[in-house]
N, C-alpha and C positions, 0 to 999 in steps of 0.2 A: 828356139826359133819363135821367132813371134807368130802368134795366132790371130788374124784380124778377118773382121766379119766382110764376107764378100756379098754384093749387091748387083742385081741383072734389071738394066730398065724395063718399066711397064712398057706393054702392046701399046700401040699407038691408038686401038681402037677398046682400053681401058679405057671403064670412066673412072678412075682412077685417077690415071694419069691425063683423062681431060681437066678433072677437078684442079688437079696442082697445077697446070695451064694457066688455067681458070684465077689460082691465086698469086700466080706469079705475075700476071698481067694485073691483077688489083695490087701486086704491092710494089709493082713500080710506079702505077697514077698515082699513088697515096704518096711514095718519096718526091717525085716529078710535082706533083701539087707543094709539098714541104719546103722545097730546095726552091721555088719559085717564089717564097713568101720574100719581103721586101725586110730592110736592116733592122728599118723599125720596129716590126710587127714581132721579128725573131725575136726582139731584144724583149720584146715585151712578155713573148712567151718563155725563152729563157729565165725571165726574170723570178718565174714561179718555181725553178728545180732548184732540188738542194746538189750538194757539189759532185759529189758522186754521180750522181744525172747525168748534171752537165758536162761531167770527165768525160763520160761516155757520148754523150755528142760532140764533141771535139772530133770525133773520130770517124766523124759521118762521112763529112766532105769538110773541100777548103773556108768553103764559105761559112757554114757555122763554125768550126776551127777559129774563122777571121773574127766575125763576131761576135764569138765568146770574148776572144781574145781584146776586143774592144774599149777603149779605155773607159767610153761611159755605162758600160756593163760591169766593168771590173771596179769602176770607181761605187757604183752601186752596192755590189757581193762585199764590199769591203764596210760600208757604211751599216750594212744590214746583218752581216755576221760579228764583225766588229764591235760595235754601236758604237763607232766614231768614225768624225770623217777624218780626223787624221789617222794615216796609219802611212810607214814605211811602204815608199814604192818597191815595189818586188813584181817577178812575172806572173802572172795569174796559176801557173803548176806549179811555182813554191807556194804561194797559198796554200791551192786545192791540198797540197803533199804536207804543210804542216798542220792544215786541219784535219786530217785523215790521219797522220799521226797520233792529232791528240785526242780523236773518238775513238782510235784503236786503243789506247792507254787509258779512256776512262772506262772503257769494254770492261776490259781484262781486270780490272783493277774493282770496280763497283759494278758490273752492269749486270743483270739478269743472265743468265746460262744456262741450255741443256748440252744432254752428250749421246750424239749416234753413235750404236755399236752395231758391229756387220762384220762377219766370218768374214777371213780374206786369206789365208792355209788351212792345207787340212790338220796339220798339227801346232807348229808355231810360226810365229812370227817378231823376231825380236829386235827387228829395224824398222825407223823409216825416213823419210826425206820427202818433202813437200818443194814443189818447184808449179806455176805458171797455173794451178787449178787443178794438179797432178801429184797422188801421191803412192810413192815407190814403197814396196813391202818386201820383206824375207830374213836372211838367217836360222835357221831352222828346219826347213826342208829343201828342194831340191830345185825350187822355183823363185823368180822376183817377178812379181804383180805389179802393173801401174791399174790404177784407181782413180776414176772420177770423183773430185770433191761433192759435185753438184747431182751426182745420181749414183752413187757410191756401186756401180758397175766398173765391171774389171774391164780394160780397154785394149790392155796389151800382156804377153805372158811370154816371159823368159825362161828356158832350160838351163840347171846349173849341170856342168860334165859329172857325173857318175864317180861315185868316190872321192871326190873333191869336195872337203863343206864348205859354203860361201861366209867368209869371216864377216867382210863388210863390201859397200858400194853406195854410187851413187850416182844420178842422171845427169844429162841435159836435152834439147830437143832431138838431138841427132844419136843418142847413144847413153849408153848403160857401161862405167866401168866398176869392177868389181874385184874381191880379194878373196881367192879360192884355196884354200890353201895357202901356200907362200907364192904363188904363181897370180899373176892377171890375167883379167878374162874381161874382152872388150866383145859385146854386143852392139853393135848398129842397128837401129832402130827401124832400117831397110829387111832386117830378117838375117844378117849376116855375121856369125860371131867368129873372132879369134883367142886364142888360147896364149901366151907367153911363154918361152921353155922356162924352166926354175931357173933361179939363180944362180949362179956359178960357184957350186959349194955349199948351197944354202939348203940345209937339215932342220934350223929352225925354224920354228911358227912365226906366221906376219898375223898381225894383232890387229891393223888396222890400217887404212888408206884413204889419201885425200889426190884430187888432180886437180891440176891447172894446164888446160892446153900446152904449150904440147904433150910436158911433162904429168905423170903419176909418183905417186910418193910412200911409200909402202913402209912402215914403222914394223920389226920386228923383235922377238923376243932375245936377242941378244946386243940390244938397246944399238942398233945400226939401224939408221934410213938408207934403205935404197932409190935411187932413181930411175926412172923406168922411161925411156923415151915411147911415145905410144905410137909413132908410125913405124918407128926402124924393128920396133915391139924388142930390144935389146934393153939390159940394165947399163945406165953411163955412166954413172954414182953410188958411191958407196959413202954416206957420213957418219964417223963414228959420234954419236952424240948423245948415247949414256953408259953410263957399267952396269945398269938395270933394262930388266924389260922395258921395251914400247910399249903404254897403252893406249896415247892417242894423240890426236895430230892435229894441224889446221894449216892453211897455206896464205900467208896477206897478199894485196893486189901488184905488191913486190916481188912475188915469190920468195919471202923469207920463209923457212920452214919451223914453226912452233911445234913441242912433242914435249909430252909429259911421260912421266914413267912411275915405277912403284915403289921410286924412293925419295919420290915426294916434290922432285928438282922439273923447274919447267926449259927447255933448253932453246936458242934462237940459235937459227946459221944462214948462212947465207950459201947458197950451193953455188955461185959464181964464184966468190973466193974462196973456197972450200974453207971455210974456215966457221969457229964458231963466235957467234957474236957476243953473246953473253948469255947468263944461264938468272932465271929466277928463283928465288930461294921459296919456301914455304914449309911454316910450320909443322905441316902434317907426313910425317914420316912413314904414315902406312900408306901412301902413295895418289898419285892425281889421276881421279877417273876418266875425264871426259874435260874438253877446250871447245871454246867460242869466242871466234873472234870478230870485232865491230870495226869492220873496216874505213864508217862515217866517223865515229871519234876516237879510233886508234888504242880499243880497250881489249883488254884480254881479259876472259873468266874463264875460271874454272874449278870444277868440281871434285869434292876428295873425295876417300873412302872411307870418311869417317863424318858424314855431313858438312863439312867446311867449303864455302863457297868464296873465292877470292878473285881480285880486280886488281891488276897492272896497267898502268898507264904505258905505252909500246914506248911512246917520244923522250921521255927521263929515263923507263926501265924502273920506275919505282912500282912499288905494291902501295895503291890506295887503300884498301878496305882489305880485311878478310872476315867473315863473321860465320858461324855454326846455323845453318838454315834447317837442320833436320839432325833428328840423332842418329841417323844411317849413312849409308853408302848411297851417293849421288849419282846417278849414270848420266843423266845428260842436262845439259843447260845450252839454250837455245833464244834468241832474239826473232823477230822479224827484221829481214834487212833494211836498212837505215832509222828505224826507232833507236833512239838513243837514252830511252825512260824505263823500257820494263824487260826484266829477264826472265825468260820460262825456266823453273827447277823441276827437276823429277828425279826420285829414284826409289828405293828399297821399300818405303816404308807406304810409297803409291800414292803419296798425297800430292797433289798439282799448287806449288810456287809460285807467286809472283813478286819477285826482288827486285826492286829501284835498283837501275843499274849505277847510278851514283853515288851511292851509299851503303847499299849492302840489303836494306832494313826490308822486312817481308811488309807487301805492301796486300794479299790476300792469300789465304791460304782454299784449297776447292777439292770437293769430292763428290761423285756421283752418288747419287739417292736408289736404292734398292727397288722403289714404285717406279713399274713404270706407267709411262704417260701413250706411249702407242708404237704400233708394230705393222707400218704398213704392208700389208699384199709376204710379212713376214722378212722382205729385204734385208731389214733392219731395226733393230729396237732405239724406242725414244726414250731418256728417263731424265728427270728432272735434278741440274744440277745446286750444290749446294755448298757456301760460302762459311767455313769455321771461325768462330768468335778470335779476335788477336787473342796473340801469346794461350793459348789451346793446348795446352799439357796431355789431356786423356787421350791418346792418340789409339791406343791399344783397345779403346771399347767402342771403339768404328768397327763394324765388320769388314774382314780381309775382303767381302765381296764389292764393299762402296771402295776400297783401295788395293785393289793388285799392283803389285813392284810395277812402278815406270821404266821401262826398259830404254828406252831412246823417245823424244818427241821433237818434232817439227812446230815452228809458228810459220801463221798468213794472217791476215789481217782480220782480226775480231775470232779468229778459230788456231786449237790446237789438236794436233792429231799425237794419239803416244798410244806405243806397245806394250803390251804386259808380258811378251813372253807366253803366249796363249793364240790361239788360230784366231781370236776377234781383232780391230782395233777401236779407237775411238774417237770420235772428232767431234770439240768441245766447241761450240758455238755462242759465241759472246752478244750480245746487243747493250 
């Protein structure tokens, strides 16, 4: 059940609650004075914030929205970020969205980095999922944690059923669902959870889950997807689509259903025509760990058990690239949504990845530095992050404490958060 902090207004005869009066009436004359300035005058002031800024005012009201949107403001942002005045007309949020793409790719890629760490289980923690400035934690004990990015307090806190271990899971703003056992387990975010009966027959373990409204999608060890309808909370589907274990999945904007297994074969179906669409081959026979799918250029990656990272174009069904990014076992590879330049790698050996997703080729390798740099009020430790020389062979004389196995990580923009299978996490911050 969720836990959320409950709050009783001030006395009326607080000065307390005179003060916040007090500032609520100043910071409506200070908006009321803003919104009153004239096209010009905005345009001028606008003309000083970099993009980011002015994203965020966009959102003020209609009228800066309009005058952003401006054509002799946009003709401006384009001359001055640009340094030409020719440039392709486009709407001023493709802009903003491909220069925010390409500061987030020189982040990751060159740019300066520390990494917060901060307890969030009391024992482990070997998930997580980042969504809207929120990041979701657990596997490992008996709880999922939501997490503020921006003040790394726990915000909200899920109960998992007793005897049940939670396989996998993942949010949206309304709800929490999850993979307990072989059974689902849907949390609303109202405080109210429901359980699924097992599956009809089903003795095996489920390995792993992905949803798409309406539907959930449950990958088990006897290499069957189930489908799970989540209002009627019944299983509709059954697809057979390996003779190996499931060990992981992904859903496109189609609902075609992708699923790797442990004999190396990546499989597509389509659960409208029950049938399968075709299957992707890949070299590595000791089986595929972890799928990411890039829904803006229709790419699939995925991570083996043996280091090998590879890329299928979905539109041909061909394999572009596969390349060895690590001598170990890969748990998770992850993108920000819609970046179509850089892929986050992580797994066994704890070193943090940055692959061109076009090509394969490691575009920075990163590990946390043992000094640290600060520990405010104790929340959390600061310590200063650190970028490995290309092609870096001595991997082994890094101390296991600058590299704990990446268990799972999430991208957001200029930041990544990854588990180690340990009650900390970490959230790697780029500029």
């Amino acid at each position: 059940m969720s836990k959320r902090q409950q709050f009783s207004p001030p006395a009326a005869n607080d000065p307390a609650s005179t003060a916040t009066a007090d500032e609520r009436k100043k910071s409506r004359r200070t908006q009321t004075t803003a919104l009153s300035l004239d096209h010009d005058i905005l345009c001028m002031i606008f003309a000083f914030l970099d993009m980011f800024d002015l994203v965020r005012c966009t959102l003020v009201c209609k009228t800066w929205n309009t005058v952003i949107e401006s054509l002799s403001l946009r003709e401006f942002h384009r001359r001055k970020l640009m340094g030409s005045s020719e440039f392709p007309k486009k709407p001023l949020r493709v802009i903003f969205a491909e220069m925010a793409m390409e500061q987030h790719r020189l982040a990751l890629q060159d740019g300066s980095f520390h990494v917060d760490q901060w307890k969030v289980h009391s024992t482990t923690a070997a998930q997580c999922r980042m969504k809207m400035g929120t990041v979701a934690t657990g596997v490992g004990d008996k709880v999922i944690r939501l997490w503020s990015v921006n003040s790394y307090r726990c915000i909200e806190e899920y109960s998992v059923p007793a005897m049940l271990p939670l396989v996998d899971f993942d949010f949206d703003e309304s709800k929490i669902v999850g993979l307990i056992g072989s059974r689902l387990c849907i949390w609303r975010r109202n405080g109210k959870r429901s359980i699924f009966s097992s599956p009809e027959g089903a003795v095996v373990k489920g390995s792993c889950m992905r949803y798409f409204d309406p539907e959930a999608m449950v990958g088990y060890d006897d290499g069957a997807i189930r489908v799970f309808d989540m209002y009627s909370r019944s299983c509709s589907q059954i697809i057979r689509m390996h003779s190996a274990p499931v060990t992981c999945l992904c859903v496109s904007e189609d609902q075609l259903i992708l699923s790797g297994s442990t004999s190396g074969s990546i499989t597509i179906s389509d659960p409208y025509s029950v049938q399968q669409v075709t299957t992707l081959r890949s070299s590595d026979g000791r089986g595929i760990r972890t799928l990411c799918l890039n829904p803006s250029s229709q790419l699939l990656f995925a991570g083996s058990a043996v280091g090998y990272t590879y890329c299928w174009d979905l539109r041909t069904r061909k394999q572009l690239w596969g390349k060895r990014v690590s001598p170990n076992v890969i748990y998770s590879v992850q993108h920000m949504r819609g970046d179509r330049s850089t892929l986050a790698v992580g797994g066994i050996d704890g070193i943090l990845r940055f692959v061109n997703q076009n090509d394969g080729t490691i575009v920075s390798s990163c590990i946390m530095e043992d000094k640290l740099i600060s520990s405010p009020s104790g929340s959390f430790q600061r310590r200063k992050g650190r970028r490995l020389p290309d092609n870096y062979l001595n991997i082994d004389i890094i101390p296991t404490s600058a590299r704990p196995s990446i268990t799972c990580l999430a991208v957001g923009m200029k930041k990544v958060v990854t588990t180690h299978n340990s009650s900390d996490i970490r959230l790697w911050k780029f500029t």
